[in-house]
C-alpha positions in Angstrom: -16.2 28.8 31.1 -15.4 24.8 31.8 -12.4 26.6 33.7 -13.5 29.2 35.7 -17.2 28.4 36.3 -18.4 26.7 40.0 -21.7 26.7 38.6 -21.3 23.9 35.9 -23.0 20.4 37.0 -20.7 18.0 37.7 -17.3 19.5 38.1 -14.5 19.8 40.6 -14.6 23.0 42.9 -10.4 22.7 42.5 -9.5 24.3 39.5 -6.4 22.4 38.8 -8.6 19.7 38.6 -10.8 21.2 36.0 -7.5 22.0 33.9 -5.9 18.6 33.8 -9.6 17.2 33.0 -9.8 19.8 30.4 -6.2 18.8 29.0 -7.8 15.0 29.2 -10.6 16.2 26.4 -8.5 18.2 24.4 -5.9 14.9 24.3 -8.5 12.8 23.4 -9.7 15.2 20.2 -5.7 15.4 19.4 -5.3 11.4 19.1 -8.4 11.0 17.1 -7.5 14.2 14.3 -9.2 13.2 11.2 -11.5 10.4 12.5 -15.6 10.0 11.9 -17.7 8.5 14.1 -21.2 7.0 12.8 -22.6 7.9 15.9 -22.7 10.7 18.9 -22.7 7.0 21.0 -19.7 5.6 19.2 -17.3 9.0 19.4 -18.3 9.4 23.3 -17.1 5.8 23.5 -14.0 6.5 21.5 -12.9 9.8 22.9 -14.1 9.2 26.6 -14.5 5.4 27.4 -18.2 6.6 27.6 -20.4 7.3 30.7 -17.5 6.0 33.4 -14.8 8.4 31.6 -12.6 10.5 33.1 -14.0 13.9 31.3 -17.2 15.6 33.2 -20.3 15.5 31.2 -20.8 19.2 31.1 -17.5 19.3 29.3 -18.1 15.9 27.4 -21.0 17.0 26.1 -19.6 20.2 24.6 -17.5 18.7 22.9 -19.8 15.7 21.7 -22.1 18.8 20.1 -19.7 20.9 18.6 -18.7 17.3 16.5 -21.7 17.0 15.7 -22.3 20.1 14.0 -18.8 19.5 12.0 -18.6 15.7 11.5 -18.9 14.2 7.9 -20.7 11.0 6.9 -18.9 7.5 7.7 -16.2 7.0 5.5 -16.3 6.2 2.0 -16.8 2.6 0.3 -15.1 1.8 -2.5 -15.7 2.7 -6.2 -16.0 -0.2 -8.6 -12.8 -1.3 -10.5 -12.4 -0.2 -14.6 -13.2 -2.7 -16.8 -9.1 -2.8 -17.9 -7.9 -2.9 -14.2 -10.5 -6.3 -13.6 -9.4 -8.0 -17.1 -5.8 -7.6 -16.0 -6.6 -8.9 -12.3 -8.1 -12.0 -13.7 -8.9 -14.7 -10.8 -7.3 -13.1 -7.3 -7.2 -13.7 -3.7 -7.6 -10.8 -1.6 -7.8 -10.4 2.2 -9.7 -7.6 3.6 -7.6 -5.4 6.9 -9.1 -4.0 10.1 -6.9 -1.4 10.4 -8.1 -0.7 14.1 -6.0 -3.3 15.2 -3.4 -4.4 12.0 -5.9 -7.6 11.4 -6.7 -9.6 8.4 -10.2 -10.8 9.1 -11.5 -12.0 5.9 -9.9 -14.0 3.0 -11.4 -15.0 0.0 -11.4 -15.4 -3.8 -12.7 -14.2 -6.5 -12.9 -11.9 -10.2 -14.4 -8.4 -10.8 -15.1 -6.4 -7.8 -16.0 -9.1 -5.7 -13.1 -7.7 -3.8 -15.8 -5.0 -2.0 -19.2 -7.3 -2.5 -18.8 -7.4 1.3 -18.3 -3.9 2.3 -21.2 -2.9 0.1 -23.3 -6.3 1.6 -22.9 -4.9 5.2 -23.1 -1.0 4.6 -26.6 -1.9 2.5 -24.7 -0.2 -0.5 -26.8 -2.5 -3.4 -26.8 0.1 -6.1 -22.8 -0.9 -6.1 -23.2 -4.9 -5.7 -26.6 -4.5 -9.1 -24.1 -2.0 -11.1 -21.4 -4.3 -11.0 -23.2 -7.8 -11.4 -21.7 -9.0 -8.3 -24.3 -10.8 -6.0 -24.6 -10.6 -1.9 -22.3 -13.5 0.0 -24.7 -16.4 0.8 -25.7 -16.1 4.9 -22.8 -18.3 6.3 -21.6 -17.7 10.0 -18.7 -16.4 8.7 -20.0 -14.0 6.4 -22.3 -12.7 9.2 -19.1 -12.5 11.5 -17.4 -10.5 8.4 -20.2 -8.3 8.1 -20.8 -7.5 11.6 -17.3 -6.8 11.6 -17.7 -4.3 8.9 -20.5 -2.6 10.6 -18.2 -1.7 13.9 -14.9 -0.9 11.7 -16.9 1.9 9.4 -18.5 2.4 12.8 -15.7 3.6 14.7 -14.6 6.0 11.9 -12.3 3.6 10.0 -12.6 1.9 6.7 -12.2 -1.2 5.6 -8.6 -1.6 3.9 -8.5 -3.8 1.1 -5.2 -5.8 -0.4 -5.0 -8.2 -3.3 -2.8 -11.1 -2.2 -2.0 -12.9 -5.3 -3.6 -11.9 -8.8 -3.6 -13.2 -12.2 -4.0 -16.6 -11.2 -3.7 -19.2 -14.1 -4.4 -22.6 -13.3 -2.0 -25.6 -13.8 -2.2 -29.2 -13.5 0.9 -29.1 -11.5 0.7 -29.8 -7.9 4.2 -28.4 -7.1 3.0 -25.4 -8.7 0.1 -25.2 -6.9 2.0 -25.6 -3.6 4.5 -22.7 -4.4 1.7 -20.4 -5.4 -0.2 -21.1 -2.3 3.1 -20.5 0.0 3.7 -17.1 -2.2 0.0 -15.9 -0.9 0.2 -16.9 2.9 3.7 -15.2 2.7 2.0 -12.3 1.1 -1.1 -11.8 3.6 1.1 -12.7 6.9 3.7 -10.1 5.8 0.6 -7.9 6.4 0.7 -8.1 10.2 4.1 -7.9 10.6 4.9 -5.4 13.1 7.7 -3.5 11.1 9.9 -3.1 13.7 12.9 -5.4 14.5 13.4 -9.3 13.6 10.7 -10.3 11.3 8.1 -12.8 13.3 8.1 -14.8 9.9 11.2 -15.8 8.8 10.2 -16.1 5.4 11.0 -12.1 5.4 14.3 -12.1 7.0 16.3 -9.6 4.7 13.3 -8.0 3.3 13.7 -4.1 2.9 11.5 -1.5 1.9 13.2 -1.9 -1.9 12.2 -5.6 -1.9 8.8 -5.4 0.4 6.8 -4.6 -2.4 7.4 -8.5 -4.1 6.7 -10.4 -0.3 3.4 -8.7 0.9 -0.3 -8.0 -0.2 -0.8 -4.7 -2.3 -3.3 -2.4 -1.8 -6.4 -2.4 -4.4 -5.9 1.1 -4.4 -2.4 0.7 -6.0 -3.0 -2.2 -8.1 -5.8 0.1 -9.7 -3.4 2.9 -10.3 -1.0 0.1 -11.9 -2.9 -1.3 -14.0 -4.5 1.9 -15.4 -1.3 3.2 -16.6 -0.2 2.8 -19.7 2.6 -0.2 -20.6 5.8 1.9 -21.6 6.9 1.8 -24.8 9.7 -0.4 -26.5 12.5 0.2 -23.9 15.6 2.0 -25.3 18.6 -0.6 -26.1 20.8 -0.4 -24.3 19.1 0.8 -21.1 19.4 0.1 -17.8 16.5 0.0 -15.3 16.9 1.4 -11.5 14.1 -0.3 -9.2 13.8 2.5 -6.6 10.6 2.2 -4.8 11.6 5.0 -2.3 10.6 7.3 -5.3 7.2 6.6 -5.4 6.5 9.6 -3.4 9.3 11.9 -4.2 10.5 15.0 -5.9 11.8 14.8 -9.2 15.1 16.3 -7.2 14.4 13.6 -4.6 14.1 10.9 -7.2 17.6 12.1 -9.0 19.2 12.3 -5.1 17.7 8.9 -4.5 19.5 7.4 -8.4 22.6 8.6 -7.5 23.1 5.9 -4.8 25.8 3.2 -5.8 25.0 0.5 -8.1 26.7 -2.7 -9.7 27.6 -0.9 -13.0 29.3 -3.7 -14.9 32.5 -2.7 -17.8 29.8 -3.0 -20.3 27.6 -0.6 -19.4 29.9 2.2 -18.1 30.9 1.5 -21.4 27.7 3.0 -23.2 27.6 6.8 -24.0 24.7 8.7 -22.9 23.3 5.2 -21.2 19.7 5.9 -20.6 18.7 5.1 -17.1 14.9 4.4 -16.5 14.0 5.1 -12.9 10.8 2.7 -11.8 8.9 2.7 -8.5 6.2 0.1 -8.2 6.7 -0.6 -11.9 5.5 3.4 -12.6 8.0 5.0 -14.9 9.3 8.4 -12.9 12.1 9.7 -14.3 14.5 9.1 -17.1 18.2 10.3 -17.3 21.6 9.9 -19.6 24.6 8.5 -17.6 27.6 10.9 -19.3 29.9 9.7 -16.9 30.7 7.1 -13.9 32.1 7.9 -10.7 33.6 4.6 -8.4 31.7 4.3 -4.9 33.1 2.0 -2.9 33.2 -2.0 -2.6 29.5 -3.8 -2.1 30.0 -5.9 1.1 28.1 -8.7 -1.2 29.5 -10.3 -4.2 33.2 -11.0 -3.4 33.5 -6.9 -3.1 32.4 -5.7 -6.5 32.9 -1.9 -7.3 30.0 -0.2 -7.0 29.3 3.1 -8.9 27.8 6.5 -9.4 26.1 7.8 -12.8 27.1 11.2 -14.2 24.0 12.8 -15.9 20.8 14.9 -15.8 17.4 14.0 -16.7 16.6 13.8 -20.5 13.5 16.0 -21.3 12.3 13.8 -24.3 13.0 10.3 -23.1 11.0 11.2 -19.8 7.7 12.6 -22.2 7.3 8.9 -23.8 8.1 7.3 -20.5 7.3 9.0 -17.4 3.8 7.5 -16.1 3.9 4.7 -17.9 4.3 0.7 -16.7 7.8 -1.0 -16.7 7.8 -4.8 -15.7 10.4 -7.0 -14.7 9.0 -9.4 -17.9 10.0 -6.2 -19.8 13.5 -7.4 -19.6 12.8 -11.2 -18.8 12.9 -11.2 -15.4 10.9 -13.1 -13.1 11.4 -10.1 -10.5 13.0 -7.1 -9.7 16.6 -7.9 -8.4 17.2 -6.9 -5.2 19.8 -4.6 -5.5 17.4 -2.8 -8.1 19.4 -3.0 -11.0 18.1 -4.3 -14.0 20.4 -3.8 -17.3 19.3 -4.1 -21.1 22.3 -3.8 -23.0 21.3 -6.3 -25.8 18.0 -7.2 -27.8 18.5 -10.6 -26.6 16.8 -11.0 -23.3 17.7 -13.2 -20.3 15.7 -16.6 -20.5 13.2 -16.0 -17.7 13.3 -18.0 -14.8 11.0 -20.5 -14.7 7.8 -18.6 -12.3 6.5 -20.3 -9.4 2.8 -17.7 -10.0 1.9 -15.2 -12.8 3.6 -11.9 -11.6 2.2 -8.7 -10.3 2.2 -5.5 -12.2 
């Protein structure tokens, strides 16, 4: 009717006008797919810069009701944390993410859920802040600037994204430790707003790839949750090798055998082992296991003076991945300090590697 119709209030007579104005709305609803608004006031502003937009009010306010009938309540504040997933957290610092604009606006410290006391402070959520023994911030101007700015993210249809910058936090008398743990945590929250594209504007992740991203930045609560819930694997097989491949955290078990098959380091001793098992982990999750039959050469790694690189030969191996799949592998498993960055991680002997010396308790 918007379209055809001379009688509307406030709309052009030229009907080419009407169309690209109509093409305007329907481009505004298309950017914003899957977004709430806490108020008819607040998607208006959103979708049409409000009263001085380009989209006629006739035709604004069609679409403003027809949200209204179909729009959900803001969006949802966090649960609080299992009992297992806080003991394992210990003492944390966590930084909370406006993800309207890639911002870290809050950083503080704490154990439990006071991760989310503020969320639940400014959304009036105290059901959440009594059932988890946590207590309001005190009124500070910086808690009131936090919690305004709370209000307006869940406001404008977002939510509050919350990331755990370091964890498991054991203090020492060392000041050198203290000052390497403290580097490790600005590294971690600045690596946050990085813009992912191009030279890195800190330096400190120059060379960081998406294998290796996962030790230099904040982690989501969300997955830190889902870490720590799983169960630790079992006693590893000996030999064994480990493949870090955190591109598999989202894959198909025929995604996650295409993504294994890449080239790796695969020294004489264990091309040596028959039926090898090879653990695949992503984000220390457990999600496939297979026996190496075989060994196919691969080229030369451009690192390392030129080492051969190789290829496994083998499926996956139906009873290994039962006791494994699901389950939490850590780079202390097989006394490392980390992942290496190539994402091989052999086991050939009971004897482990001394670990290196660690700068901060690691994360899961």
């Amino acid at each position: 009717m918007f379209l055809t119709s001379n009688e509307l209030p406030d709309t052009a007579d030229d009907p080419r006008q009407r169309l690209e104005e109509f093409t305007t709305a329907l481009g505004a609803l298309s950017r914003h797919i899957g977004r709430t608004f806490g108020s008819v006031d607040a998607a208006n502003r959103e979708l049409f810069g409000g009263s001085a937009g380009q989209v006629p009010v006739a035709l604004r306010l069609t679409v403003l009701r027809a949200l209204v009938r179909k729009v959900d309540d803001r969006a949802p504040t966090p649960k609080l944390l299992p009992k297992n997933v806080t003991d394992q957290l210990g003492s944390y610092v966590y930084a909370l993410f406006d993800p309207r604009d890639r911002s870290i606006f809050y950083v503080g410290a704490g154990r439990g859920n006071r991760i989310f006391t503020l969320v639940w402070t400014a959304l009036g959520e105290n059901d959440k802040l009594t059932e988890s023994g946590e207590k309001a911030p005190l009124s500070t101007p910086e808690t009131e600037a936090a919690l305004r700015r709370i209000k307006a993210i869940y406001e404008a249809g977002y939510a509050v994204e919350h990331y755990v910058v370091s964890d498991a936090l054991n203090p020492r008398s060392d000041a050198d430790h203290t000052a390497a743990v403290t580097a490790e945590a600005v590294i971690a929250a600045l690596g946050l707003v990085e813009p992912h594209r191009g030279e890195c504007v800190l330096t400190n992740l120059a060379g960081t790839t998406e294998e290796s991203e996962a030790d230099r930045t904040a982690v989501p609560i969300a997955e830190l949750v889902r870490q720590y819930s799983a169960a630790p694997a079992p006693e590893l097989p000996t030999p064994c090798v480990v493949l870090r491949i955190n591109e598999a955290k989202k894959a198909s078990p025929e995604a996650v055998r295409e993504l294994a098959s890449k080239p790796w380091p695969a020294g004489t001793a264990a091309r040596g082992v028959d039926g090898l098992p090879i653990v695949v982990v992503a984000d220390n999750i457990v999600r496939a296991v297979y026996r190496a039959t075989g060994w196919e050469a691969a080229g030369r790694s451009e690192e390392n003076g030129g080492t051969i690189l190789y290829r496994f030969v083998g499926e996956a191996d139906a009873e290994l991945e039962e006791k494994f799949v699901n389950t939490r592998v850590t780079p202390d498993r097989l006394g490392l300090k980390r992942w290496p960055s190539h994402g091989w991680a052999p086991r050939l002997t009971r004897a482990l590697p001394r670990p290196v010396a660690r700068p901060k308790a690691s994360r899961p």
